[in-house]
C-alpha positions in Angstrom: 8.6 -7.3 -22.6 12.3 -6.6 -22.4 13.3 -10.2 -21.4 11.3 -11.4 -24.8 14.1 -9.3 -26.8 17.3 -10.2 -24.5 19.3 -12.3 -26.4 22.3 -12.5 -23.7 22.6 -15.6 -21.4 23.3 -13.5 -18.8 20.0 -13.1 -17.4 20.3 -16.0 -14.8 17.6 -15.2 -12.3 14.5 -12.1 -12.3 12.7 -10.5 -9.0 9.5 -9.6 -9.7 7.8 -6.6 -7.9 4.5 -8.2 -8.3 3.3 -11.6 -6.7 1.5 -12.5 -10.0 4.0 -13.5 -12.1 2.2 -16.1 -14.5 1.6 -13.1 -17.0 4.9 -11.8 -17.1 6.6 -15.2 -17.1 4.6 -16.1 -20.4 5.4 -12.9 -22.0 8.9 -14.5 -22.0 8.3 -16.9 -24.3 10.7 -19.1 -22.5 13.8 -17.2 -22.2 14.2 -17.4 -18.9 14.8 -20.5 -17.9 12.4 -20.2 -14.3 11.0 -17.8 -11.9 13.0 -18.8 -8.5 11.6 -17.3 -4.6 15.4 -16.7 -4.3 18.2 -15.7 -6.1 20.5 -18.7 -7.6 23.9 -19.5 -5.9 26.3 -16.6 -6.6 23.7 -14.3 -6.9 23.9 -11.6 -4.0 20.0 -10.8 -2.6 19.4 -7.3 -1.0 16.6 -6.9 1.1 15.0 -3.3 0.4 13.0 -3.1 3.4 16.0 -2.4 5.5 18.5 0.1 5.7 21.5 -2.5 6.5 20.7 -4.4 3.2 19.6 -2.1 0.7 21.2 -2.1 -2.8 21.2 1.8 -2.5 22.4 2.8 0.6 22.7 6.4 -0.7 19.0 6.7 -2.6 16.7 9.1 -1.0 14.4 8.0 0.8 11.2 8.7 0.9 9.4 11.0 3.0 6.9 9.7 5.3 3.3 10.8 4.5 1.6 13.5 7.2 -1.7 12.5 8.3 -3.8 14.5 10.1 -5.7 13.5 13.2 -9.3 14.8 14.0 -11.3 12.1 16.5 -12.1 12.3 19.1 -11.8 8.9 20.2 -9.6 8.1 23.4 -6.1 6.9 22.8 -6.7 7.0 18.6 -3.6 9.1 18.2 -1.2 6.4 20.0 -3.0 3.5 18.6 -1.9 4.8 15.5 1.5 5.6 16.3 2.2 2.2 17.8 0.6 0.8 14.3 2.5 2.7 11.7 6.4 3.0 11.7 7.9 6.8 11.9 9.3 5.9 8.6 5.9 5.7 7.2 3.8 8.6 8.4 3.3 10.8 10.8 0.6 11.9 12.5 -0.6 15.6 13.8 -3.7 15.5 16.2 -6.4 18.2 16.1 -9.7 19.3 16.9 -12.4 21.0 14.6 -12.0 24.0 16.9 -8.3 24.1 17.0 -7.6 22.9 13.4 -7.3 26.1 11.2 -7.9 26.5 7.4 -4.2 26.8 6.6 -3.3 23.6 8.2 -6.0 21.7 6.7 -4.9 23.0 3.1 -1.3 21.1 4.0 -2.8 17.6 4.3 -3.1 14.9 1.7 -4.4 12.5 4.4 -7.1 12.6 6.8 -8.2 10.5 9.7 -11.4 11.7 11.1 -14.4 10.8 12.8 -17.6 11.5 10.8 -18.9 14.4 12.0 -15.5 16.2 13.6 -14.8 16.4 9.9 -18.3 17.2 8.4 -17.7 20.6 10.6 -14.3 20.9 8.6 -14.6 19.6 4.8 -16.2 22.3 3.3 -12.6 24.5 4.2 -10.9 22.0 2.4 -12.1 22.3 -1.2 -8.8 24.5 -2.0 -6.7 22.4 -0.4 -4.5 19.0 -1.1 -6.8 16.5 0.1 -6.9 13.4 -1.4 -8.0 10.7 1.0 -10.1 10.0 4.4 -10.6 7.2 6.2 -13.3 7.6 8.8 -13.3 6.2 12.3 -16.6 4.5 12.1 -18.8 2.6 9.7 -21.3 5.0 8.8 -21.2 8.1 6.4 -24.0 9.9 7.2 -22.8 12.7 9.4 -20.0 13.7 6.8 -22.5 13.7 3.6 -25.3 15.4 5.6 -23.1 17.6 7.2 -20.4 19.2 4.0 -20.8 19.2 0.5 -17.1 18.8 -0.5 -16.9 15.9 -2.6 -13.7 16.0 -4.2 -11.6 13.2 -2.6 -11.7 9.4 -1.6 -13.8 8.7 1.3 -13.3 4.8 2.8 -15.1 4.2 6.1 -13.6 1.5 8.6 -15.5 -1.5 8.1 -15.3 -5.4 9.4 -14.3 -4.0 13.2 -18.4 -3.0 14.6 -20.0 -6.7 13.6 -19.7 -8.5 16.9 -21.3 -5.2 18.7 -24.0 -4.4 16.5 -25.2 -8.2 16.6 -25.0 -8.2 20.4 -27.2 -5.0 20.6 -29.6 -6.4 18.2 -29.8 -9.3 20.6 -30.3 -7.3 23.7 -33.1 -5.3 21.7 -34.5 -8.6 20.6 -34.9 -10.5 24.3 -35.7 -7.1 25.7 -39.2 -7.1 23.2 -39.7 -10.9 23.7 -39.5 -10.8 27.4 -41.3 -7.1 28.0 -38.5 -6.3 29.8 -39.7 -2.7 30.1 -42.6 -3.7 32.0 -40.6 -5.2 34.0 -38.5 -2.1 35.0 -41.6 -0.6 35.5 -43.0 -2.9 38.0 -39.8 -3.0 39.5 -39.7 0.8 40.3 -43.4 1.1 41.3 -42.7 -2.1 43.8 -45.3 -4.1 42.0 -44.4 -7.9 42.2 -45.7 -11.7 41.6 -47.1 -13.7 38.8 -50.5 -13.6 40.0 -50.8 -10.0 37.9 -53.1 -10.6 34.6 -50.3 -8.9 32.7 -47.7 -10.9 34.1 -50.3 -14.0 32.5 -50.5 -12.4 29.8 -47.0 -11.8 29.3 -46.4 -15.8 29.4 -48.8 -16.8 27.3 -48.0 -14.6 24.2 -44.5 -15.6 24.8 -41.9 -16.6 22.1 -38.5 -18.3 22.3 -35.8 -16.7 20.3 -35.3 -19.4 17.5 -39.0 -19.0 16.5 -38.3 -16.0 14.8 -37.8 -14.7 11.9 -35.4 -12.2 11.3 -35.1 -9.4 8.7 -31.7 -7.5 8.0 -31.5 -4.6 5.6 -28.3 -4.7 3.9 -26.1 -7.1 3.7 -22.4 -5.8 4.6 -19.8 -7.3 6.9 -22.4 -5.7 9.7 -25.3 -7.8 8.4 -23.4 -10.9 7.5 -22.6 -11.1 11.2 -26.0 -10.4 13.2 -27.3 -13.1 10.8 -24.7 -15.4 11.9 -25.0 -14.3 15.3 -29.0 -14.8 15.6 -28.6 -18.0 13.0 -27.2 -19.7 16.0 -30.3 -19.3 17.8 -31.9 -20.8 15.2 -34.0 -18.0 13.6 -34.6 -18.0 10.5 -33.2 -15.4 8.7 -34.3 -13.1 5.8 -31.8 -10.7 3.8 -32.2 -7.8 1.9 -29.6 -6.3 -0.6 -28.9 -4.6 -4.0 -26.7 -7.9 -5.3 -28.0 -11.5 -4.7 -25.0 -14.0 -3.9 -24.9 -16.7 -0.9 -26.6 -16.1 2.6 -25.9 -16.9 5.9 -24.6 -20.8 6.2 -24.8 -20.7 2.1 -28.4 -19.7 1.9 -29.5 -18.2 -1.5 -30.3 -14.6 -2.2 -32.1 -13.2 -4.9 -31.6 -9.7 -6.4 -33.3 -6.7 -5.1 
């Protein structure tokens, strides 16, 4: 908007801040001659994302953001550190036990498993929380567990697909070949194929890909134990609030 009223040639080159700049560059009704990835010759370039270049050496800088830790997950709190820069956030580890109402009234930022923070939420309704992101995919610990509602909740998604599809599978050829009787007969020392349930047990037999499978719901968790049991050839059946495409581009209807 200001470019459309400069009048002065001296505009020779603009940075955006934001990737999209089709909008902005028709707002100029041509003024500017192009939008350039890089300054024009003459034109010095700082890079803001370091301290050696940065246009304002003497600007504050920002303070990096305190998250606090509750999980109780093995090797969380260094996973994080080693992820984040220092420059970014910092990170303060606690328990539910340990943690105590005055320190969770500091935090803007939680990360917490589900049900270490169900046990703390409630104290927080005072406080400055804004945001936590859970450790794990599901919710249901933290919404049965506290009814403090006031703040963004994101769980971590697109990390637990290749482990839930290989339990479903171990689940699956565990029912298919009875593998409980077989642990059974294994620990009562009953052996052979001669047994009328071991007959049985072959003759109502099924191979995986004659199957058909049924997921409800159809997140980044379904979309890959359909994948996962698509390869085996079952045929695979999908049940969600939106339709859209199914596994290998398969329509869905609405539910």
């Amino acid at each position: 908007e200001s470019l459309s009223r400069a009048r002065s040639p001296a505009v020779r080159w603009v940075g955006w801040l934001d990737t999209c700049h089709g909008p902005g560059f028709r707002a100029t009704r041509g003024r500017v001659a192009a939008v350039m990835p890089s300054p024009p010759r003459g034109v010095r370039q700082h890079d803001t994302d370091t301290d050696e270049t940065c246009s304002f050496p003497n600007a504050p800088r920002p303070k990096p953001t305190e998250v606090l830790v509750l999980s109780e997950i093995p090797g969380v709190l260094d996973a994080l550190k080693a992820f984040v820069p220092a420059h970014e956030a910092l990170f303060f580890q606690h328990t539910p036990v340990t943690v105590t109402t005055a320190t969770l009234m500091c935090f803007e930022v939680v990360i917490a498993d589900p049900g270490s923070f169900a046990k703390v939420a409630d104290r927080c309704t005072e406080g400055s929380l804004r945001w936590t992101q859970l450790t794990f995919a599901g919710v249901d610990k933290l919404i049965c567990g506290s009814t403090h509602r006031e703040y963004v909740c994101t769980r971590l998604g697109g990390v637990f697909g290749d482990a839930i599809a290989e339990f479903c599978v171990m689940h699956v050829l565990s029912h298919l070949r009875d593998m409980d009787v077989d642990a059974n007969n294994q620990c009562t020392k009953v052996w052979g194929r001669n047994l009328e349930s071991q007959k049985q047990k072959f003759i109502k037999q099924k191979n995986v890909r004659d199957l058909t499978i049924g997921i409800l719901g159809f997140g980044d968790i379904g979309q890959r134990v359909g994948e996962v049991f698509s390869a085996f050839g079952c045929r695979i059946w999908t049940v969600r609030r939106r339709g859209g495409a199914g596994v290998g581009g398969g329509a869905m209807g609405d539910v």
